[in-house]
Structure formats: C-alpha cells, structure tokens
C-alpha positions as CSV (number, residue, x, y, z in Angstrom):
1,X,-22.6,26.3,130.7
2,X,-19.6,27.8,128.3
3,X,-17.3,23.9,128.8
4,X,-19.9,21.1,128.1
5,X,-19.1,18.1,126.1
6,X,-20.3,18.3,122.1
7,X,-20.6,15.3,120.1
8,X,-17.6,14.6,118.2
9,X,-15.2,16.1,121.3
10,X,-11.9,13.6,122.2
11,X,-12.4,12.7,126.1
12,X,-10.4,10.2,128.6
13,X,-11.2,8.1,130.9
14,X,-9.8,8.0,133.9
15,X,-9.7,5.8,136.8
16,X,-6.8,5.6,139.7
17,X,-4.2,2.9,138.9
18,X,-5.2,2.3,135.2
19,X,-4.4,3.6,131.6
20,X,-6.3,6.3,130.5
21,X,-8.7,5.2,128.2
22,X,-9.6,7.5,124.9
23,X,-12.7,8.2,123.6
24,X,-14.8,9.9,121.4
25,X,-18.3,11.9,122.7
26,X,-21.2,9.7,120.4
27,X,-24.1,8.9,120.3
28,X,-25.4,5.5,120.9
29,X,-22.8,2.2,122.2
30,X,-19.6,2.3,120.8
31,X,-17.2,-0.8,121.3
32,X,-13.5,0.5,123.2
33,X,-11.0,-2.3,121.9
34,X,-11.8,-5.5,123.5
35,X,-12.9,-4.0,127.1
36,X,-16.7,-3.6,126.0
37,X,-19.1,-1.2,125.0
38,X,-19.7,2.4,126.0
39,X,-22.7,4.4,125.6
40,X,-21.6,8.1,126.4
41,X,-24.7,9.8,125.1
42,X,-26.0,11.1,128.7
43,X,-22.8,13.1,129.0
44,X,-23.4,15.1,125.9
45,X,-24.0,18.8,127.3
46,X,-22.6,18.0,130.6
47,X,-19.6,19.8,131.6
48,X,-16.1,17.3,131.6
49,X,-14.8,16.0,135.1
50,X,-17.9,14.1,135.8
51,X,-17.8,10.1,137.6
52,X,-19.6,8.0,135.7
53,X,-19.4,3.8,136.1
54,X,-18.3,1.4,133.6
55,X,-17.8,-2.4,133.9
56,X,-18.0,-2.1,137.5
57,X,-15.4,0.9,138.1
58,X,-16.0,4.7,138.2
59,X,-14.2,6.7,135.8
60,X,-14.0,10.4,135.4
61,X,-14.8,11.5,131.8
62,X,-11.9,14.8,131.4
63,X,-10.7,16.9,128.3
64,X,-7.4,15.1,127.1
65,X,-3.8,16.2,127.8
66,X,-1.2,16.6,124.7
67,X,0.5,13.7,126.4
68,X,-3.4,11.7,125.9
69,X,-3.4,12.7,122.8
70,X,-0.1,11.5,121.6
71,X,-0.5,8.1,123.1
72,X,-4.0,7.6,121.1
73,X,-1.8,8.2,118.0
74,X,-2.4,5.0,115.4
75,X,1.3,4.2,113.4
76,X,1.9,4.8,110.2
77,X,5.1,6.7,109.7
78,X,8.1,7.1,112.6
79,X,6.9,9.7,115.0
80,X,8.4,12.3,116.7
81,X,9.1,11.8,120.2
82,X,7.3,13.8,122.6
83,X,10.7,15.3,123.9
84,X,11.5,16.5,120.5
85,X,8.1,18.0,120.1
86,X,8.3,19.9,122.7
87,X,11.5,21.3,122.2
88,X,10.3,21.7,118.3
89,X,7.4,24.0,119.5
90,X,9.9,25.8,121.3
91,X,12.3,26.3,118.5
92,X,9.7,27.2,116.2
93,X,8.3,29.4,118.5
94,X,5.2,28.2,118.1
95,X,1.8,30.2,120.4
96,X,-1.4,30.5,120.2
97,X,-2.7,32.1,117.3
98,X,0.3,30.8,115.1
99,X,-0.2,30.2,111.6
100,X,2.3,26.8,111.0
101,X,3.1,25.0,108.3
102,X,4.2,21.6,108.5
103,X,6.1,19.8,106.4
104,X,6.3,15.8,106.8
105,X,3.3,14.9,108.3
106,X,4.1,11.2,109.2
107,X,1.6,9.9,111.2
108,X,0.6,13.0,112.5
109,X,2.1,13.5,115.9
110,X,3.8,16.7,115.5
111,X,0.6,18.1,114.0
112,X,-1.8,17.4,117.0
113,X,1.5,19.1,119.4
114,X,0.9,22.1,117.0
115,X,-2.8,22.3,116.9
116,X,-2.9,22.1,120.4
117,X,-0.4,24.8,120.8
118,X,-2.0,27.1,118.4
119,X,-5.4,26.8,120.0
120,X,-8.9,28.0,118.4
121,X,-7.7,30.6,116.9
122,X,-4.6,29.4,115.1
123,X,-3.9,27.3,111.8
124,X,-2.0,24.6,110.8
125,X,-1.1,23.4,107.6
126,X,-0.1,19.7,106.9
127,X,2.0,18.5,103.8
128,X,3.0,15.3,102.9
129,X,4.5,14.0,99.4
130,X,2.7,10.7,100.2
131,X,-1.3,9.9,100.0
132,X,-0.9,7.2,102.7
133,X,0.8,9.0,105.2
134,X,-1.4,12.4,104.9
135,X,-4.4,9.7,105.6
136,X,-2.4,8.4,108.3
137,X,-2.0,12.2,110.1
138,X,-5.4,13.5,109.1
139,X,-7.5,10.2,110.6
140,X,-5.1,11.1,114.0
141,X,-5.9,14.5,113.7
142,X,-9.6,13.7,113.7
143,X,-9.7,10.9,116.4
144,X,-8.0,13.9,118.6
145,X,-10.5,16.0,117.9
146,X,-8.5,18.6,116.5
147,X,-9.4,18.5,112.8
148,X,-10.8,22.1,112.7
149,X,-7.4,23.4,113.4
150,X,-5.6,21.5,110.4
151,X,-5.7,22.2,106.8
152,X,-3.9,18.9,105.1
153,X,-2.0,19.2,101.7
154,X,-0.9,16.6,99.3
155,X,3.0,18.4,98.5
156,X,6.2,17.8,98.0
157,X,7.9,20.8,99.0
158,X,11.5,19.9,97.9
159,X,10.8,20.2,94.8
160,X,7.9,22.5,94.6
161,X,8.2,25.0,97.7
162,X,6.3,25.6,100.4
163,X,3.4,27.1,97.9
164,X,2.7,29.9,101.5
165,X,3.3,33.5,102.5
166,X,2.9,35.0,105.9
167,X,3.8,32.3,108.3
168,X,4.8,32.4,111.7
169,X,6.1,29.0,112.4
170,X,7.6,26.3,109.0
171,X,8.6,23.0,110.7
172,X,10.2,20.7,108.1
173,X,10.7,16.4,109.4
174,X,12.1,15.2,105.8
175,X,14.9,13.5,104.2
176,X,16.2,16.9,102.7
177,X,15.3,19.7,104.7
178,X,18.1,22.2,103.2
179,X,16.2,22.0,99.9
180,X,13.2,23.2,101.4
181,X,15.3,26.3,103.2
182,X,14.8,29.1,100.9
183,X,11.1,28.9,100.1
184,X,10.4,28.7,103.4
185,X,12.2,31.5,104.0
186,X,10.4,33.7,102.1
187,X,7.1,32.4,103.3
188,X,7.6,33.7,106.7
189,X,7.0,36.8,108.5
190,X,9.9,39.1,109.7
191,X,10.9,37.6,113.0
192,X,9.1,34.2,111.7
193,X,10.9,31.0,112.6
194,X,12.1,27.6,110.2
195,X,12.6,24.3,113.1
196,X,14.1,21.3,111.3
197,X,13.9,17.4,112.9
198,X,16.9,15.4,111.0
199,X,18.3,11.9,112.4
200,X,21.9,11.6,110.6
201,X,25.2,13.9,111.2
202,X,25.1,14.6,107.7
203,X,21.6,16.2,107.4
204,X,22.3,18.1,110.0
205,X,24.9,19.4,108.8
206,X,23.5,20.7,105.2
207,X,20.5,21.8,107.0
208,X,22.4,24.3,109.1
209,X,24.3,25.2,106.2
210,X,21.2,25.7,104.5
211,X,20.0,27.9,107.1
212,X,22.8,30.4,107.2
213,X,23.4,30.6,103.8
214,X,19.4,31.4,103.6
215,X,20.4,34.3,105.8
216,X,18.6,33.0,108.8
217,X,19.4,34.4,112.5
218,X,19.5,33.0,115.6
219,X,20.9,29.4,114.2
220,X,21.6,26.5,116.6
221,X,21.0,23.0,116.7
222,X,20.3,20.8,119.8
223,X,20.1,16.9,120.9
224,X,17.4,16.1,123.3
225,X,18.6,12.8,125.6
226,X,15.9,12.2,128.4
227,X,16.8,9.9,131.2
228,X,14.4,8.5,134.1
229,X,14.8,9.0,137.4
230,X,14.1,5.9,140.3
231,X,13.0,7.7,143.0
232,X,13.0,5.9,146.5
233,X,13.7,7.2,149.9
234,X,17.2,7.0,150.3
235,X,17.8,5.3,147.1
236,X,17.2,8.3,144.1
237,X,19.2,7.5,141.0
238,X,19.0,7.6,137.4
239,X,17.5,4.9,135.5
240,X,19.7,2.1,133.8
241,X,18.0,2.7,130.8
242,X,17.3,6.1,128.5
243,X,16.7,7.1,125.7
244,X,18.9,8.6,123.7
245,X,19.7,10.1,120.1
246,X,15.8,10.2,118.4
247,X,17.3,13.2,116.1
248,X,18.8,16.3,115.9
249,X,17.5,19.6,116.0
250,X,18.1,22.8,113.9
251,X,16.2,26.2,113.9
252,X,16.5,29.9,112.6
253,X,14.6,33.1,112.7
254,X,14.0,35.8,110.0
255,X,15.0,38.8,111.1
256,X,15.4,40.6,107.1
C-alpha cells in the first residue's frame, strides 16, 4: 500500500460529537492527557481512516488537517491566527515546492502552515533571535510530524540579514520588520515574494515604507476581521462576538 501509517506519523482521532484527539503513531501504550492510555502499535502499516475502539467508543484514526495541527500547538510565544496564516501563505505566495524562510518563529504556528503548504518537496527555514522560542517551534514542528520539512536557525536577522539566496517566499513576524527589508530582498528570486505580520499602525507603516523604498512591486497591506455566523432556519445572523484586529498585513514581490 503507497498511504500506510509509519511510526513517528501525527494522526487524529476522531469520533462524532467530540474533539479530535492528536496523536503520535508509537510503539507500545502511550498516556493521552488525562483520558488514558493508547497502544496504537497494530495500526502501524495499516492505511489511515481505519475504526478502531478506545475507552468504550470507536474512533477513526485519519491524517491531520492544518486546522488539527494548529490546535495541537503547545504556547510559548503569541501565535499567528489561523486567518492571518492563511492570508500570509497567500501573500507570500507560498506552493508546493517553495523554498521559505521564516523569520520569528514564536511558537511555531506559522511554520507547520508553511511546511504543510510546501509539501515533501519543499523547504522551510526557521529563525528566531531567541533559544527558548526556536525550542518552542521546533518541539511543535516535531509533535506535527513535520520536522523533515524545517531547517531551524538560531538568528537575528535585524541585525545580521537573512544569511540566504534564492528564495521563493521570506515571511518576517518581528518587532522591526523594515530592518530586515533589504536583505531579504536580495535573497529572493525574481518574481519572489517578502509577507510581513505587524500589530501597531506604526510598524506598519515603516514596513511598507521599507518595502517600496527596497524597490518591491505589488505592495499592499490588508486587515483580516473574521466574524461568525448563527445559522438557524429563519433566524441567520452574524455573531455578537468577532474577532477583530490580530495584526496587519504587508507584502511585495521582486520583480528586478
């Protein structure tokens, strides 16, 4: 069979009505929060999608979606919300294949979107300026299964570059994007593209400036607000609640 599960893959759990539950394909019982213990070796070598029973309910054990994937994520730094990673990959224009560099690696959030969007045969890179939070992201990365995908690199860009050359995609989530502009710049291929994640007026503003004065085409920034929908039969209406401003969003292409 060319889709069976490996040891080491991320899978879910799912069952009608509850949370998904993530997991990791081991050998031998492994303990899942405070629910109980799990012993998944039989379904090593078995295709995904298959019922199995736990505790008393059946499950299906499936391949994880992004959206899994993100909720599995462990805190260390703020993360980027999955409507601004989204958007990001789209900015960025981000495919599969894509050799990305990221900048800011938090907690690692924005790096499992982008290894999932550059699929087997892409790359990411990783930087953070801090030990803690690169431990953060690469532990995530792992749990998601995705660590082949990810280089990680202790950096600090702003004041050393993005130390790359022939990138498709630079995604930059720091305090002072605008200093990282120009390196970037020249580490990307022609029609390569630089998508910045910035929560204050004011470093939106010197990002963009940044941007155009780099010579970038194609500039723009954006604001993402996502508001829920209740949904009954006669009774549709938006949601009392939202949620709003997360950060803005800047991007340019290369086109020199």
């Amino acid at each position: 069979m060319d889709d069976v599960w490996s040891e080491g893959d991320a899978g879910v759990l799912l069952r009608v009505g509850a949370p998904p539950i993530f997991v990791t394909l081991a050998r031998g019982a492994q303990r899942l929060g405070q629910d109980g213990v799990l012993d998944l070796s039989a379904e090593i070598g078995r295709p995904p999608g298959g019922a199995m029973t736990w505790l008393g309910d059946r499950y299906r054990l499936v391949r994880p979606s992004l959206a899994d994937r993100f909720a599995a994520v462990r805190r260390g730094a703020q993360i980027v919300t999955p409507k601004d990673a989204a958007q990001l990959l789209y900015l960025a224009g981000v495919a599969p294949g894509g050799r990305v560099l990221e900048a800011g690696a938090g907690s690692g959030a924005l790096t499992i979107a982008l290894a999932v969007a550059v699929g087997p045969s892409g790359a990411v890179t990783a930087c953070d300026r801090r030990t803690d939070f690169l431990e953060v992201a690469r532990r995530n990365v792992e749990r998601a299964g995705l660590a082949a995908r990810v280089t990680f690199v202790e950096r600090d860009v702003a004041r050393d570059g993005v130390g790359a050359k022939d990138v498709d995609s630079i995604l930059l989530d720091l305090p002072e994007p605008w200093a990282v502009v120009p390196s970037a710049k020249e580490a990307l291929v022609p029609g390569g593209y630089i998508a910045t994640y910035t929560p204050t007026y004011n470093q939106l503003e010197r990002t963009v400036r940044a941007l155009r004065s780099a010579g970038l085409d194609a500039v723009r920034a954006v604001e993402l607000l996502e508001r829920p929908i209740h949904v009954g039969d006669g009774g549709t209406r938006p949601e009392f609640e939202m949620l709003g401003h997360t950060g803005f969003l800047a991007s340019g292409r290369r086109a020199d």
